[in-house]
N, C-alpha and C positions, 0 to 999 in steps of 0.2 A: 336408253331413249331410242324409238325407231325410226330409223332415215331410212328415206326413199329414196331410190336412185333419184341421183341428178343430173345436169350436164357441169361440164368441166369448170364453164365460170361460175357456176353457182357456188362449184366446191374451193375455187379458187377463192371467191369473195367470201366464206364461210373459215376459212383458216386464215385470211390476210386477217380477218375480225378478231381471231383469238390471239393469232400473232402479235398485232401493233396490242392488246390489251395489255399481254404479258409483256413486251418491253416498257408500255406505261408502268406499269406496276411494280417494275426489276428497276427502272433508271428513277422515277419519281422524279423529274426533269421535267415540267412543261415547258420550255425554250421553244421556239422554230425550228432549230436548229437541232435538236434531240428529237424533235416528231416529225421532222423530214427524214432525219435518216432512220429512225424505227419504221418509218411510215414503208422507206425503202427497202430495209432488213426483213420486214412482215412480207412484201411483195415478192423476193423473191425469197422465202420459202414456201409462199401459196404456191407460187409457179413449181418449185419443184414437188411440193409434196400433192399437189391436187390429181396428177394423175394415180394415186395409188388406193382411192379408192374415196369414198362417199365423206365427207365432211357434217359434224351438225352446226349448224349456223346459229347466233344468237338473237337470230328472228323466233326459231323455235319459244319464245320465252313471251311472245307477246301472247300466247295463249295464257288466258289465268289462272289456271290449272297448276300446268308447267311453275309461272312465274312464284307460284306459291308453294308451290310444291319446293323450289329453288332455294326461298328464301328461310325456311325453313330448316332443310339441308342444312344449309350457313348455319344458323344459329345453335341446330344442337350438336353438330359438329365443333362448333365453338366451344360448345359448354361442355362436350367431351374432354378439349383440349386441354381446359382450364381446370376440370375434378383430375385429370390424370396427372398434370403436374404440380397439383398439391399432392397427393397420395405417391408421388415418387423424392416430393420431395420429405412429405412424411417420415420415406422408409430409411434416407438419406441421415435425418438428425434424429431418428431414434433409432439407436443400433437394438432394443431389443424386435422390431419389425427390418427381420433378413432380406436381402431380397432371394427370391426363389426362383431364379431365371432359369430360362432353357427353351426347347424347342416344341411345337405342338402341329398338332395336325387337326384343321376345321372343315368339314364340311359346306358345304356352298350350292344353291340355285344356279349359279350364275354361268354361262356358258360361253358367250360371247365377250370379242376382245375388249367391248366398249364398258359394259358389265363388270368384268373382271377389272380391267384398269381402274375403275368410280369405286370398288370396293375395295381394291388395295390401297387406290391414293388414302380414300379417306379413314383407313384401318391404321396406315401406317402417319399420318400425322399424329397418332394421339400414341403418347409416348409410351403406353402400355405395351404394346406391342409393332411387331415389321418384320411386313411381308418378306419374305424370306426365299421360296419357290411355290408354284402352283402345278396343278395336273387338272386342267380344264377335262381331259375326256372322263376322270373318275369324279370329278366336283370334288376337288380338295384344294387347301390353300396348306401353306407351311409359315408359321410365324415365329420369330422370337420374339417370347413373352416373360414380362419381366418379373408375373408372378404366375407359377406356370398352374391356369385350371383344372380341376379335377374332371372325371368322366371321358370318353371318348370323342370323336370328330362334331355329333350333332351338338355334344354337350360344349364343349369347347364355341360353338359357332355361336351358339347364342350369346356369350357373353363379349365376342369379338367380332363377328362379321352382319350375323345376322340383323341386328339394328341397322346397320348403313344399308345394307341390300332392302329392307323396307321402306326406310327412305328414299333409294334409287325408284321405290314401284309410283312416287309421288310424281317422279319426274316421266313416268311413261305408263298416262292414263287411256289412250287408244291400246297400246296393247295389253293390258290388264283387261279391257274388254275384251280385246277378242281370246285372249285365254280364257278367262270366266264363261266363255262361250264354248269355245270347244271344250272346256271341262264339262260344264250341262250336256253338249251334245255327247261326249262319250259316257257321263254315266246313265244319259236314255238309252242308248246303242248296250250297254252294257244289260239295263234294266229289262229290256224285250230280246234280247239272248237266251235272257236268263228265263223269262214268261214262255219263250217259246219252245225252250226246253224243257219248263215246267205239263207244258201241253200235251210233247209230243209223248213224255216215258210216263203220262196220267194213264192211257189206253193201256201198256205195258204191264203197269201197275196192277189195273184193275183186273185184269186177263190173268196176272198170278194168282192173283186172289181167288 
């Protein structure tokens, strides 16, 4: 998702947001008394963690785009969760399905820290496999996987990372334009390179002849 710079309170009110969610969520307590002090607990970790850098706030969401793109996310995510731990549990009560565990290496789009973290979280809830180590500057991820795929990095991604990172492009429809944009612009820039080349070694050409 892409954030724009902001100023300090904004990113302050954008993590106290996420903060008090997750203790809602961890305590499942609605008292007074558990959402004053989560409310407190939230506040000061916005205060420490808001100067280190940009915050996404869960205004971002009132876009419908986004919000659908979000809700989406959720649900096959879910339905990830739910095929994985039958199929493990499959492998579980019939011993003639082994499990074939070990380690794999996937390839990955994905470059940034926000990117990266949205694709491990949601790689590593579904029981198939977990994240293990990444190398952001070469796009690889490292998983253990409990049934280890055939084929190399790209081959491997598609059946492990590659789904979540499509889904990540739901929730960040501005910049998928302006990539789809500089994509067009460089393959014109590429396309009249190439015409202009084609121009200059015609006379060359002809002149052999």
């Amino acid at each position: 998702m892409n954030v724009k710079s902001t100023g300090l309170p904004a990113r302050a009110g954008a993590i106290f947001c996420w903060a008090f969610l997750v203790w809602v969520l961890l305590t499942w307590t609605l008292t007074a008394e558990q959402l004053l002090f989560g409310a407190g607990v939230a506040a000061a970790v916005a205060i420490a963690l808001a100067p280190l850098g940009n915050a996404a706030g869960p205004w971002l969401l009132l876009d419908p785009r986004r919000l659908a793109g979000a809700i989406w996310l959720l649900a096959v995510t879910a339905g990830r969760i739910a095929r994985s731990n039958v199929r493990l549990a499959g492998r579980i009560w019939n011993p003639r399905r082994p499990l074939t565990s070990g380690m794999v290496i996937a390839a990955t789009r994905e470059r940034g820290a926000g990117g990266l973290t949205a694709v491990g979280l949601m790689t590593s809830v579904v029981v198939d496999n977990q994240l293990a180590d990444l190398d952001p500057s070469r796009g690889q991820l490292q998983y253990h996987a409990v049934a280890v795929p055939d084929g190399g990095p790209d081959e491997v991604a598609r059946g492990i990372n590659v789904p979540a990172e499509r889904l990540l492009r739901l929730l960040r429809p501005g910049r998928l334009q302006r990539q789809d944009r500089l994509q067009r612009q460089d393959r014109l820039s590429r396309q009249d390179r190439l015409s202009r080349q084609d121009r200059l070694s015609r006379p060359e050409k002809e002149g052999r002849q």
